[in-house]
One Martini backbone bead per residue (centre of mass of N, CA, C, O) as a GRO file, in nm:
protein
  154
    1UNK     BB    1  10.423   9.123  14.636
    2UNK     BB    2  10.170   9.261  14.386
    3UNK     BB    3   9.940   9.485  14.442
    4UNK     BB    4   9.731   9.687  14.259
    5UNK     BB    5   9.836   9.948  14.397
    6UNK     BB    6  10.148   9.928  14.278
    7UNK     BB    7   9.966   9.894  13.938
    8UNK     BB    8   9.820  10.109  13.891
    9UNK     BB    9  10.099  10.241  13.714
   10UNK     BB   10  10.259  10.126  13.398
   11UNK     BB   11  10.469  10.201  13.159
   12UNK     BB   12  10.509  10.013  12.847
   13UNK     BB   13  10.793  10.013  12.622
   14UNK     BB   14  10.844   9.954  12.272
   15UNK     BB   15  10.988   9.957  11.977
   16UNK     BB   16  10.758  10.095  11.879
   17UNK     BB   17  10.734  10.424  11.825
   18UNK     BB   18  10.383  10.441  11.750
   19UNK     BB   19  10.362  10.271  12.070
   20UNK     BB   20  10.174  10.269  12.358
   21UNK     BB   21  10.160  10.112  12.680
   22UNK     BB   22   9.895  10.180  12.931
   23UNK     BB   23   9.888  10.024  13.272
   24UNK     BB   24   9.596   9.995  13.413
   25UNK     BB   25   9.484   9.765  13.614
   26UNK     BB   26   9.611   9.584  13.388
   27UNK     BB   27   9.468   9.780  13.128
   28UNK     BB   28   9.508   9.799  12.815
   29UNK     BB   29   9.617  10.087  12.632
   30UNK     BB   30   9.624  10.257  12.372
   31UNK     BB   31   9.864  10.514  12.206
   32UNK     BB   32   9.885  10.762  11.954
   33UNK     BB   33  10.125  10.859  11.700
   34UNK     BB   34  10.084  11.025  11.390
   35UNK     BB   35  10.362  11.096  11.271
   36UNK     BB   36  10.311  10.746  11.145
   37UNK     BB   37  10.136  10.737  10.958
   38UNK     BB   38   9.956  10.625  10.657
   39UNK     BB   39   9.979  10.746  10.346
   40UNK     BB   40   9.627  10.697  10.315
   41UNK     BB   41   9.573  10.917  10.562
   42UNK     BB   42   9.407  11.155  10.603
   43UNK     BB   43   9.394  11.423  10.835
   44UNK     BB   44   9.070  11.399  10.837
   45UNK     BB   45   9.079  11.084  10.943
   46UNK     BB   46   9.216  11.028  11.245
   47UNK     BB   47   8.986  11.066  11.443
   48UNK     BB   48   8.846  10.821  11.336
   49UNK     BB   49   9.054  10.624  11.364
   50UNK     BB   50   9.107  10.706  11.708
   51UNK     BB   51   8.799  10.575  11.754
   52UNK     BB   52   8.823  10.284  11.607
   53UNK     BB   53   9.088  10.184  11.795
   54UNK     BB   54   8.939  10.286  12.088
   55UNK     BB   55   8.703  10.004  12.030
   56UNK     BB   56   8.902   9.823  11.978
   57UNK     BB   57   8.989   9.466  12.072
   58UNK     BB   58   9.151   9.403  11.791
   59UNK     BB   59   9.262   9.351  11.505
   60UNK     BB   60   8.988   9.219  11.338
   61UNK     BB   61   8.822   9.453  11.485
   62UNK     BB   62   8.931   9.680  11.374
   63UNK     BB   63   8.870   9.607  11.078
   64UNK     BB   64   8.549   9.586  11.068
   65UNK     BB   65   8.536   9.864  11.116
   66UNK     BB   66   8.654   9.994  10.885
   67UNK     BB   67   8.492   9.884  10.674
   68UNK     BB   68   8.236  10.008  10.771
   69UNK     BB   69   8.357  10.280  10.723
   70UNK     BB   70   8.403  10.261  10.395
   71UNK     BB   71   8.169  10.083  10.352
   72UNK     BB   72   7.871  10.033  10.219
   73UNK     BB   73   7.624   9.866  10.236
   74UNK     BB   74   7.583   9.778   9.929
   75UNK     BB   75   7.887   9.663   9.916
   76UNK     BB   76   7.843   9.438  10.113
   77UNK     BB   77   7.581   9.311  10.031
   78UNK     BB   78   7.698   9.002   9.869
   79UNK     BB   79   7.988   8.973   9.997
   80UNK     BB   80   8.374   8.975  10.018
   81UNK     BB   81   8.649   8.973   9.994
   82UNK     BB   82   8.721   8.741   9.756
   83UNK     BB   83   8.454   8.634   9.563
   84UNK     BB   84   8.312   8.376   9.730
   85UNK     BB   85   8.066   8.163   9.748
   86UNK     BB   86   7.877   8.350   9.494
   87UNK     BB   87   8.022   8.635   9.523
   88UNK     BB   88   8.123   8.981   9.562
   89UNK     BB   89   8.383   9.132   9.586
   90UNK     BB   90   8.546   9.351   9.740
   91UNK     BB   91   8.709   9.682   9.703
   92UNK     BB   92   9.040   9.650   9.687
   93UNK     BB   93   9.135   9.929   9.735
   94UNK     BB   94   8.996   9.945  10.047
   95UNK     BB   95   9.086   9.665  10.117
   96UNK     BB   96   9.385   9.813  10.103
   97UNK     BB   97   9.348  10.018  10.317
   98UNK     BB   98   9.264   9.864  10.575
   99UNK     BB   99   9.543   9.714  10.566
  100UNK     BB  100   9.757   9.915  10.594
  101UNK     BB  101   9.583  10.033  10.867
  102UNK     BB  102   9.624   9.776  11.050
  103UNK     BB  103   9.939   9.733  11.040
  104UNK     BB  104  10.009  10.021  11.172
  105UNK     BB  105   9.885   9.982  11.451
  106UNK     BB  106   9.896   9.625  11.408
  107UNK     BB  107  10.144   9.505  11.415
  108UNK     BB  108  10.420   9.264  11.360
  109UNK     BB  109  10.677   9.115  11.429
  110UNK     BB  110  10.678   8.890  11.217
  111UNK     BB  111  10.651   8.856  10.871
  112UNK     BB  112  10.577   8.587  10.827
  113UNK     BB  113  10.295   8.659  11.035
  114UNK     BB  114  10.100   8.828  10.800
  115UNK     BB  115   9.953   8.650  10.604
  116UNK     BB  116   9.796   8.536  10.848
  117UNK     BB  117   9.659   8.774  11.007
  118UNK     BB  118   9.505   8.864  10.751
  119UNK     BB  119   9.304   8.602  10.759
  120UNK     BB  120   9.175   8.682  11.053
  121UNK     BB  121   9.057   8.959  10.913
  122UNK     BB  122   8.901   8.809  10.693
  123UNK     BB  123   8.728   8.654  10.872
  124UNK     BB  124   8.584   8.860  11.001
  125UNK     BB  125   8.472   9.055  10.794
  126UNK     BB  126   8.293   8.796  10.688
  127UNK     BB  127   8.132   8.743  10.938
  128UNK     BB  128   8.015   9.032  10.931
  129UNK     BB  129   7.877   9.057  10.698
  130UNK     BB  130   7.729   8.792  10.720
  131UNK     BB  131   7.559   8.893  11.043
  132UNK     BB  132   7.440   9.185  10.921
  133UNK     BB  133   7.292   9.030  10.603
  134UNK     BB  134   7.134   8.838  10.708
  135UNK     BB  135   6.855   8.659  10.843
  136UNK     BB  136   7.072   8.505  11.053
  137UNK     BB  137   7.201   8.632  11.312
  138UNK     BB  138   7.270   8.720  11.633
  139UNK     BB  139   6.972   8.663  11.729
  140UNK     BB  140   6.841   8.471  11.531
  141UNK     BB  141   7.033   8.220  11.629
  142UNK     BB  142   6.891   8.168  11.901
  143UNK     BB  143   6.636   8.106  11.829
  144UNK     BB  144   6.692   7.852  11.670
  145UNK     BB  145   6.780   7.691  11.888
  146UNK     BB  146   6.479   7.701  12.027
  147UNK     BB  147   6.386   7.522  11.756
  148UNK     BB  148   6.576   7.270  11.803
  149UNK     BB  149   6.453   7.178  11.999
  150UNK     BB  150   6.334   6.910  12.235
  151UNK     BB  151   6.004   6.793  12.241
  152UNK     BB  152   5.805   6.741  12.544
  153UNK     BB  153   5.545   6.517  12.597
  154UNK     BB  154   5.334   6.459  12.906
   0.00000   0.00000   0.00000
């Protein structure tokens, strides 16, 4: 039997040539090497890149995090990846520079499922802006459950 002690440090590497994973107490850590960046990325963008990398926590999240980046308040507001509900599409160019960033660092191993994964950085995307720019945000969804609940007069 394994006690944490003994995988205290494993490197696991797998075939994608420009990500390795290290193990430290159990705790996947991404390690970038840049030599194989997108060619979207100019050289003064990395460092920026590879600390919205180092705080995200799924590809999701990283997409997320990238929009905030490329994106003004102003462009996000009112607005969604496809111009659906009523909404004003974002800027096209920005939002492939997102996706071609988001599958160098978190590529898909089967291309078949490409197109689902990108599904769901677009969900993940504009439930952001849904929650940044309502009214009714993630602090105030809390509050409306304590006002939706039933009154008991004793």
């Amino acid at each position: 039997m394994m006690t944490s002690r003994d995988r205290d440090t494993i490197m696991v590497e797998e075939d994608c040539r420009d990500i390795q994973y290290i193990v430290d107490d159990a705790i996947p850590v991404k390690v970038l090497n840049f030599e194989h960046r997108p060619d979207c990325v100019e050289p003064e963008e990395e460092q920026i890149i590879q600390e919205i990398l180092t705080n995200a926590v799924s590809r999701q999240n990283f997409a997320w995090r990238l929009v905030r980046h490329y994106f003004t308040d102003p462009e996000l507001k009112d607005h969604n990846c496809f111009g659906r509900r009523g909404k004003l599409p974002l800027i096209t160019e920005k939002l492939e520079k997102v996706e071609s960033i988001v599958f160098a660092y978190y590529p898909v191993a089967d291309p078949a499922l490409y197109p689902q994964a990108w599904r769901e950085c677009v969900v993940a995307i504009d439930k952001g802006i849904r929650n940044s720019f309502s009214d009714y945000g993630y602090i105030k969804a809390d509050e409306r459950k304590c006002r939706s609940s039933y009154n008991i007069i004793i």
